[in-house]
C-alpha positions as CSV (number, residue, x, y, z in Angstrom):
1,X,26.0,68.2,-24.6
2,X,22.6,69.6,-25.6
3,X,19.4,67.8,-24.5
4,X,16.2,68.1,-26.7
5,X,12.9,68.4,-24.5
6,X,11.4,65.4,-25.8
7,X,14.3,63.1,-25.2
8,X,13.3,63.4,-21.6
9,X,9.6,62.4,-21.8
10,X,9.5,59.0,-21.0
11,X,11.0,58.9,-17.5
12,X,8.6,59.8,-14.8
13,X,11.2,61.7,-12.2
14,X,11.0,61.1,-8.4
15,X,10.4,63.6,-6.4
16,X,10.4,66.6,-9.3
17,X,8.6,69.4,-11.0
18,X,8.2,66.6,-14.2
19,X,7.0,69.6,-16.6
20,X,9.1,72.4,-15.0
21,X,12.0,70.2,-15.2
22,X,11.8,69.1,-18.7
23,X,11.3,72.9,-19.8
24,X,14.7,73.7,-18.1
25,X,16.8,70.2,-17.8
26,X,19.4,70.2,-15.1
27,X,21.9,66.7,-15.8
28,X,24.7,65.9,-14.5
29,X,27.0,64.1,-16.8
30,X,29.8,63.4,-14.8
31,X,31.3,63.1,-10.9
32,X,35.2,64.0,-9.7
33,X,36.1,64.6,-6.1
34,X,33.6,67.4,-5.1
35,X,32.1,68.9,-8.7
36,X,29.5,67.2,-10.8
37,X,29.7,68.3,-14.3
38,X,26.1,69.2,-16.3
39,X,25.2,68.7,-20.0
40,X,26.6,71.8,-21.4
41,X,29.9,71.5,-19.6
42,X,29.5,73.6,-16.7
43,X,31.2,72.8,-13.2
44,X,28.8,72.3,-10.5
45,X,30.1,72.3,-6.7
46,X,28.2,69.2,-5.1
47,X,27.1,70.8,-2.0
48,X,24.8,68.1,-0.6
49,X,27.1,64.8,-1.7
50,X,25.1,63.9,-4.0
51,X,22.1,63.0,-2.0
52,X,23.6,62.6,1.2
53,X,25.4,59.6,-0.1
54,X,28.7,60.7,-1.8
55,X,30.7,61.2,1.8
56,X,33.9,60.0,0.0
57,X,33.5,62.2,-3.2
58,X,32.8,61.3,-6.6
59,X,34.8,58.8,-9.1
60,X,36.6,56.7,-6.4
61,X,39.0,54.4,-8.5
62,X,39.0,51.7,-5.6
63,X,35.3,51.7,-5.4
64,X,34.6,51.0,-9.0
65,X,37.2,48.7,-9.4
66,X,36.0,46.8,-6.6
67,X,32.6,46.2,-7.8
68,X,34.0,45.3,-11.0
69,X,36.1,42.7,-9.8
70,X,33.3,41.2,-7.7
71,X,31.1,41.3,-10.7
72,X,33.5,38.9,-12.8
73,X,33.9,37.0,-9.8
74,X,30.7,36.1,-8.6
75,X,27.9,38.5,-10.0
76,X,24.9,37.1,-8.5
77,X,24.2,34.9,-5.6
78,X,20.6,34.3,-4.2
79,X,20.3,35.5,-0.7
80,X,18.1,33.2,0.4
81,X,19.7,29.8,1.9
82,X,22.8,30.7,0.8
83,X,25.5,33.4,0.7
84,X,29.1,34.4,-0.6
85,X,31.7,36.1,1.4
86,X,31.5,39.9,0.7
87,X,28.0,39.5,2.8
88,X,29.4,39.0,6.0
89,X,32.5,40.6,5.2
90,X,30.8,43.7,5.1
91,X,27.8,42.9,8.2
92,X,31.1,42.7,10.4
93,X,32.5,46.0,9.1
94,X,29.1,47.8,10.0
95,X,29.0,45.6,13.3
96,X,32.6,47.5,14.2
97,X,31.5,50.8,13.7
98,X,27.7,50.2,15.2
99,X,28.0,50.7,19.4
100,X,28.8,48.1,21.3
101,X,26.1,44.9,21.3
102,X,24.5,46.5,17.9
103,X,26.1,43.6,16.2
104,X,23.6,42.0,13.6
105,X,23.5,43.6,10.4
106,X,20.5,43.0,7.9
107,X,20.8,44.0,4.2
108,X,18.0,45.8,2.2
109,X,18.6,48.1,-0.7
110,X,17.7,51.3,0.3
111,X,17.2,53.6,3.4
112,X,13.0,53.3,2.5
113,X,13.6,49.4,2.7
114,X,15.9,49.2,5.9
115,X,12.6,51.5,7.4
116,X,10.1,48.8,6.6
117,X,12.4,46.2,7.5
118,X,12.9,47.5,10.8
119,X,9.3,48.3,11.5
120,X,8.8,44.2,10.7
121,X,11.8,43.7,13.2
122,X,10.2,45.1,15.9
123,X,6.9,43.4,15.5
124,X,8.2,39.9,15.5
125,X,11.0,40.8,18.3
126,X,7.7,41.7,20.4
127,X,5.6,38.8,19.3
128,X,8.7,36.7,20.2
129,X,8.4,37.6,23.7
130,X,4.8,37.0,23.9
131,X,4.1,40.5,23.8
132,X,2.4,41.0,20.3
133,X,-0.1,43.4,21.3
134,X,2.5,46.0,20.8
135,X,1.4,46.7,17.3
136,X,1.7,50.9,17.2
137,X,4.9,52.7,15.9
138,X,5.6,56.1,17.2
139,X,7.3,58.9,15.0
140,X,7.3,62.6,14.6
141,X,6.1,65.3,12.4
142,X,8.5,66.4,10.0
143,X,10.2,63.1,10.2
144,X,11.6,61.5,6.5
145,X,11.2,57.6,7.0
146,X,11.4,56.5,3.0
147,X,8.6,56.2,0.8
148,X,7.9,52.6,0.6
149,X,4.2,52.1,3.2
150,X,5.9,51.9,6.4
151,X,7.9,54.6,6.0
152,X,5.5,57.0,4.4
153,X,2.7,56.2,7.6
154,X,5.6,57.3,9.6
155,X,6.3,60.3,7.5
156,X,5.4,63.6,9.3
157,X,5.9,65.5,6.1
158,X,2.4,66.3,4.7
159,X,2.9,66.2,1.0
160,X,4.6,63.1,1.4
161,X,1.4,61.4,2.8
162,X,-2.0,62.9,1.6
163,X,-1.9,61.4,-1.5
164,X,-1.9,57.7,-0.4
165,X,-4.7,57.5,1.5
166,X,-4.5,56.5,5.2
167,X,-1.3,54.1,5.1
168,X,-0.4,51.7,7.8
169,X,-2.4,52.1,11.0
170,X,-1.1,52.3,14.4
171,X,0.8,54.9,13.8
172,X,1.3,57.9,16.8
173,X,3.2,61.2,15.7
174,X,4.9,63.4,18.3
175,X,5.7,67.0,17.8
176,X,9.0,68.2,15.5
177,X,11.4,69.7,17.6
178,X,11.3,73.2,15.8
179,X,11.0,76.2,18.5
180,X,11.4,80.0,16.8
181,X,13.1,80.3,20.4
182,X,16.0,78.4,19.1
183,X,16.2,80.2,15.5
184,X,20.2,80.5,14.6
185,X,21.3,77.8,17.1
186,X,24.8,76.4,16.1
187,X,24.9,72.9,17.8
188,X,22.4,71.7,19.5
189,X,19.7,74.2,20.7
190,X,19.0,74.6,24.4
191,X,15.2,74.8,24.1
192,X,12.8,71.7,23.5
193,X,14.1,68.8,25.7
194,X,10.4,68.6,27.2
195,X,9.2,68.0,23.9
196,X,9.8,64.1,24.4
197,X,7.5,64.2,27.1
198,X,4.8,63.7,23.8
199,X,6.2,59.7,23.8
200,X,4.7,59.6,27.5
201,X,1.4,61.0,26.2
202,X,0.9,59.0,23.5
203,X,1.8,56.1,26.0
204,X,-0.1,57.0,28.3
205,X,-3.2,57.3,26.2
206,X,-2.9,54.3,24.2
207,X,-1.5,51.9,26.9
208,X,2.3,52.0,27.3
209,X,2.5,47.8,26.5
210,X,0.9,48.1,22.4
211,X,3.8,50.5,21.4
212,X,6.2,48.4,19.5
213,X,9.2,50.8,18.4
214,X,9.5,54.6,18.3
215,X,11.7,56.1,15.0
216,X,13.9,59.0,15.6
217,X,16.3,60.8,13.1
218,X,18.5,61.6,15.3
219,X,19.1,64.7,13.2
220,X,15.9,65.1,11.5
221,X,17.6,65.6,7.8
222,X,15.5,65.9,4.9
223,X,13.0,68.6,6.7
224,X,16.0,71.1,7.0
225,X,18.4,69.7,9.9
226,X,16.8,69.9,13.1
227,X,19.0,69.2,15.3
228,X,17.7,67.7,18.9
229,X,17.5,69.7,21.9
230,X,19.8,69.0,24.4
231,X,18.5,66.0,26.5
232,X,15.6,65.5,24.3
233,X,17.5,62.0,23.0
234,X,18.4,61.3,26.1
235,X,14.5,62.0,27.6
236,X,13.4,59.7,24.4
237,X,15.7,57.0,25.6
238,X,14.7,56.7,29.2
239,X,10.7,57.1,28.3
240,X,11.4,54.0,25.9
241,X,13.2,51.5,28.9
242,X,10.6,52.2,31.6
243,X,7.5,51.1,29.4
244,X,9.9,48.7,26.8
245,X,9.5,50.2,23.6
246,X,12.1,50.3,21.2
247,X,13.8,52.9,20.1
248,X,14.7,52.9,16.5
249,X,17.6,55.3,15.4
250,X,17.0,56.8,11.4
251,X,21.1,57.3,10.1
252,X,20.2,57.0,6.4
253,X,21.9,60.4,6.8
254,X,23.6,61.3,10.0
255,X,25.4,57.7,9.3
256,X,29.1,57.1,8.2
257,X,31.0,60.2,9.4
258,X,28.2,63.1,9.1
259,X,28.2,63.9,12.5
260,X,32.1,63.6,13.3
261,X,31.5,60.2,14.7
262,X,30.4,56.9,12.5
263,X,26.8,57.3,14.1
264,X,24.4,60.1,15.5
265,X,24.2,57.3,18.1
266,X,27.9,58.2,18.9
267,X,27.8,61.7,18.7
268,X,24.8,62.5,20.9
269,X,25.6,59.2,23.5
270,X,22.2,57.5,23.2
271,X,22.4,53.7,22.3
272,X,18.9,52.4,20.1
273,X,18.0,49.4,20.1
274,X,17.6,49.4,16.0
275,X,20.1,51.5,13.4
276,X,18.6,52.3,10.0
277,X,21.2,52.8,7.1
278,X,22.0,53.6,3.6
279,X,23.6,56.5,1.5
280,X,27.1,56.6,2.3
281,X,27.1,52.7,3.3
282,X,28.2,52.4,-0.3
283,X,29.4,56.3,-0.9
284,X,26.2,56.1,-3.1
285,X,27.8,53.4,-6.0
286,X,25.5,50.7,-5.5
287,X,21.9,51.1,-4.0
288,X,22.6,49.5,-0.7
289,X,20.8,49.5,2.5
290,X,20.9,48.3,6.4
291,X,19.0,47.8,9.5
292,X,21.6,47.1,12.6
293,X,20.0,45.4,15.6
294,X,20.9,45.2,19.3
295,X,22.2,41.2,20.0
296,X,19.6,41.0,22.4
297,X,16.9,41.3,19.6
298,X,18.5,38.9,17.0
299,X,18.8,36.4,19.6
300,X,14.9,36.4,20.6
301,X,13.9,36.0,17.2
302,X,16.1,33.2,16.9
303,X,15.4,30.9,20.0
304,X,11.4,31.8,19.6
305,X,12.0,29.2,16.2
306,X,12.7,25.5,16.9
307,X,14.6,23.7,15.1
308,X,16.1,24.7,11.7
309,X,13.2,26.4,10.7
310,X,13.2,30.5,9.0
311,X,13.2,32.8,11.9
312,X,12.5,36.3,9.9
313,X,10.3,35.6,7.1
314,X,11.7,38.9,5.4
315,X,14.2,39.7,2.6
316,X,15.0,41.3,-0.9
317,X,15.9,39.8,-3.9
318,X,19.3,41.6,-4.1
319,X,20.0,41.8,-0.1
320,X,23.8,41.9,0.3
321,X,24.2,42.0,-3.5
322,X,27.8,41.1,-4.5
323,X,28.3,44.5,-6.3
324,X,27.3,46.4,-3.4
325,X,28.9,44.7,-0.7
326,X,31.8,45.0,-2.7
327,X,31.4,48.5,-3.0
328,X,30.2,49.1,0.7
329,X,33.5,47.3,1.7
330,X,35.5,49.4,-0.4
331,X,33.7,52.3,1.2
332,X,35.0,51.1,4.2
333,X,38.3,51.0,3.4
334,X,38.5,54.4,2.2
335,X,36.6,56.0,5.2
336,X,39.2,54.0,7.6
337,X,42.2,54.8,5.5
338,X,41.4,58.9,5.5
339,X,40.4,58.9,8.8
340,X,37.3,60.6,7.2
341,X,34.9,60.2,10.4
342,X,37.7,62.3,12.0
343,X,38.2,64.5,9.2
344,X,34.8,65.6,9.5
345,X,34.6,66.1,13.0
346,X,37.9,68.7,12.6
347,X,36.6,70.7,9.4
348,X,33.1,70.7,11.6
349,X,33.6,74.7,13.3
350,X,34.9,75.8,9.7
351,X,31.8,74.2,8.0
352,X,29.0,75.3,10.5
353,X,30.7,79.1,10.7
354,X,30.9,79.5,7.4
355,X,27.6,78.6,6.9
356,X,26.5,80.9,9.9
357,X,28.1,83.9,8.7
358,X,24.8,83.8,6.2
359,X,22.7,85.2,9.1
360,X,22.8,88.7,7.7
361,X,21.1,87.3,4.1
362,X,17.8,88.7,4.5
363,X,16.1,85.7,2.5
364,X,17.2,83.2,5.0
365,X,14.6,82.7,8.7
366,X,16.7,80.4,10.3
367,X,20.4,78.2,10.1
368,X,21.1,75.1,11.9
369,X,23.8,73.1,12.1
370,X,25.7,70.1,13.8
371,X,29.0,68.4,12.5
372,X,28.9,68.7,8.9
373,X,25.0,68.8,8.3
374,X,23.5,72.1,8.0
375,X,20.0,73.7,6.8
376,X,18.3,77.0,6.3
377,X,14.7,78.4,6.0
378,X,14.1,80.7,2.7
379,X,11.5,83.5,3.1
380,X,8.5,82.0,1.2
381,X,7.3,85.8,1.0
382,X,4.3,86.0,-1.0
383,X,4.5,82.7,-2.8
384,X,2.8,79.3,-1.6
385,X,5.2,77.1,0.4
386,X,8.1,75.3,-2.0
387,X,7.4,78.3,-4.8
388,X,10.7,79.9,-3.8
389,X,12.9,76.7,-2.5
390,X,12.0,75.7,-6.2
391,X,13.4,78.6,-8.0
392,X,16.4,79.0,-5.3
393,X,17.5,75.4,-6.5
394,X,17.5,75.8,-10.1
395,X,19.5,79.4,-9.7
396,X,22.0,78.0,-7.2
397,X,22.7,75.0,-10.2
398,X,22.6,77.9,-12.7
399,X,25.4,79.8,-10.3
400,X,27.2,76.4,-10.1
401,X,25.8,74.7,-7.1
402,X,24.1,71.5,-5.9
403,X,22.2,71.4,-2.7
404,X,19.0,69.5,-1.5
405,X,16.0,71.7,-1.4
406,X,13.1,70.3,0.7
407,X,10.3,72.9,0.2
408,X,12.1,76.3,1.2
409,X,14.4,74.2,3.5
410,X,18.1,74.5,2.0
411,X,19.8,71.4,3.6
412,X,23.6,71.6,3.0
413,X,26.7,68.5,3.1
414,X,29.5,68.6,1.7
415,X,31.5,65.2,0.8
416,X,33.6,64.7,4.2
417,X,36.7,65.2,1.7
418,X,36.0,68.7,0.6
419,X,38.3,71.4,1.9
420,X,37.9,74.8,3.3
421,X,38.1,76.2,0.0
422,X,35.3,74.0,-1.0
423,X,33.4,75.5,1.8
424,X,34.0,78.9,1.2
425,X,32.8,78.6,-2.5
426,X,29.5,77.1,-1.5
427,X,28.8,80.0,1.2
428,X,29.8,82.2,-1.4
429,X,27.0,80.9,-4.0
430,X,24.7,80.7,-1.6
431,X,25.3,83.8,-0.6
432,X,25.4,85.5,-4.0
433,X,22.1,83.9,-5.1
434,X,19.6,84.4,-2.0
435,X,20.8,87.8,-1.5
436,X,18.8,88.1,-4.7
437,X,15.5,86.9,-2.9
């Protein structure tokens, strides 16, 4: 199907080249398995699941049918002062895979939202206590936390900031966790675990007892997968219970399987105190977010109110939407039925050394990978930052491939279904394409 130009002008695209875009339109028109399909028919290889989100593939009968169902059933309920069943259906679901004593689940409707929800969390945990001089949030440069105002004053990505003036204050930014030392690491690189040492700086300088929470991907995603030094987590986590801080875990992506465990939490053996969530909650077919706390913290909030009063004066229109608890339930099923967390974790050395057998591509500075999450740095060459991650994208769709592109930062994910075949046809794109650079 052929798209004229000026069909497209009245949506203002996140996140996109608007003019570039509409110029040279790249729509997907359909979703099976691990292909999209664009508006002249093409087949695209979906090398990023959609946006992190599609871990069980595309066009999942049980998934659509589920939400459906729920719809004719009970298609809105409001959330506040009253509930319906898929709600805390799908809170306990979460609370199983969550580690142990994570076990209250609060919906929201998108990874940006569960940021901003969790940032509120920690503040009236902390005030709850009597401590609510800890006001400052801690997070890192090149760190992704949404785009909604918490999230974007704890962004450490530049473009994603200077535009909206000076945000929420209070906010502390350690260093990324990039070292050229560690360029071409599979895994996690040996270099960097000092690097948390910043957390005792910044308490030391602004008084350990006004830091609230500290957010950590813990595979920084969207800036190119940075994966965490070894015993840098596990630095993070001991700086946070000497001076009581919370630590506040980011798995909008590494959640639901990308990692070879249900969490980064699991996968690296570092407990938070706070899970974000989103993306693959629902395999992306309903917006759907969640913020999973420790006990510990629920509980607090609770007893500080007396009586029958609102202890969390906080919520969404549409938290725990029918639809897309339905769906995120449904989601469950499949991910426990296909053993997909498992899955992921076995097809892991195939993905990461296919991907690593790119290192001789001359366009590409650096590949890093963990489980089934892996990112590269393009050459900018002579062009200003993103020129080039721009026009890699829109040939790699043109060669019949999807993948995010954050600046000239390839990230790559596969949908935890795909097989090795799937993974050899990506590499082989990728490879044809930025050998071209």
């Amino acid at each position: 199907m052929k798209y004229a130009t000026n069909s497209l002008e009245s949506y203002w695209m996140p996140f996109t080249s608007n003019r570039d875009f509409k110029a040279h339109p790249r729509i997907f028109v359909r979703g099976e398995g691990v292909h999209y399909w664009n508006h002249e028919g093409g087949q695209v290889i979906d090398g990023s699941s959609g946006l992190f989100c599609c871990a069980a593939g595309h066009g999942r009968r049980e998934i659509a049918d589920a939400i459906s169902n729920q719809i004719m059933e009970l298609d809105y309920g409001p959330p506040f002062q009253s509930g319906h069943p898929a709600q805390f259906e799908l809170a306990r679901r979460v609370a199983a895979l969550t580690p142990e004593g994570i076990d209250k689940v609060f919906f929201t409707n998108s990874g940006s939202e569960s940021i901003d929800t969790a940032i509120k969390i920690s503040l009236a945990y902390h005030r709850a206590r009597g401590d609510g001089q800890r006001m400052r949030m801690v997070s890192r440069e090149r760190a992704y936390h949404g785009v909604n105002i918490g999230g974007t004053s704890l962004s450490g990505l530049v473009k994603n900031r200077e535009a909206f003036g000076v945000g929420m204050g209070g906010v502390a930014h350690m260093r990324h966790t990039w070292l050229a030392e560690n360029r071409f690491t599979k895994g996690q690189p040996e270099h960097g675990a000092e690097l948390a040492e910043d957390l005792e700086r910044i308490a030391s300088m602004y008084g350990p007892d006004t830091i609230a929470a500290v957010f950590i991907e813990p595979i920084a995603g969207s800036t190119g997968t940075l994966v965490p030094p070894v015993g840098y987590l596990e630095r993070v986590r001991e700086i946070c219970d000497k001076h009581g801080i919370l630590l506040v875990f980011d798995e909008v992506i590494t959640g639901f399987g990308r990692t070879g465990s249900a969490f980064g939490a699991q996968s690296f053996n570092v407990k938070p105190d706070i899970m974000t969530m989103a993306k693959a909650l629902t395999n992306g077919n309903q917006p759907m977010g969640a913020v999973a706390v420790d006990d510990t913290i629920y509980d607090t909030i609770c007893d500080a109110t007396s009586g029958a009063g609102i202890e969390f004066f906080h919520g969404y229109t549409y938290s725990g939407h029918p639809a897309a608890c339905a769906a995120g339930i449904a989601t469950m099923d499949i991910y426990e039925r296909e053993g997909l967390f498992d899955r992921a974790a076995e097809l892991s050395p195939y993905f990461l050394d296919a991907m690593f057998s790119l290192s001789d591509v001359a366009s590409i500075t650096d590949l890093r990978g963990y489980g089934m999450l892996a990112g590269f740095d393009l050459s900018p060459a002579d062009q200003p930052p993103g020129v080039r991650g721009l026009e890699a994208q829109k040939k790699l769709f043109e060669a019949g491939l999807h993948i995010k592109m954050t600046g000239d930062s390839g990230i790559v994910a596969p949908p935890l279904v795909a097989e090795k075949e799937h993974i050899d046809e990506i590499c082989g794109i990728l490879r044809q394409v930025l050998s071209t650079f």
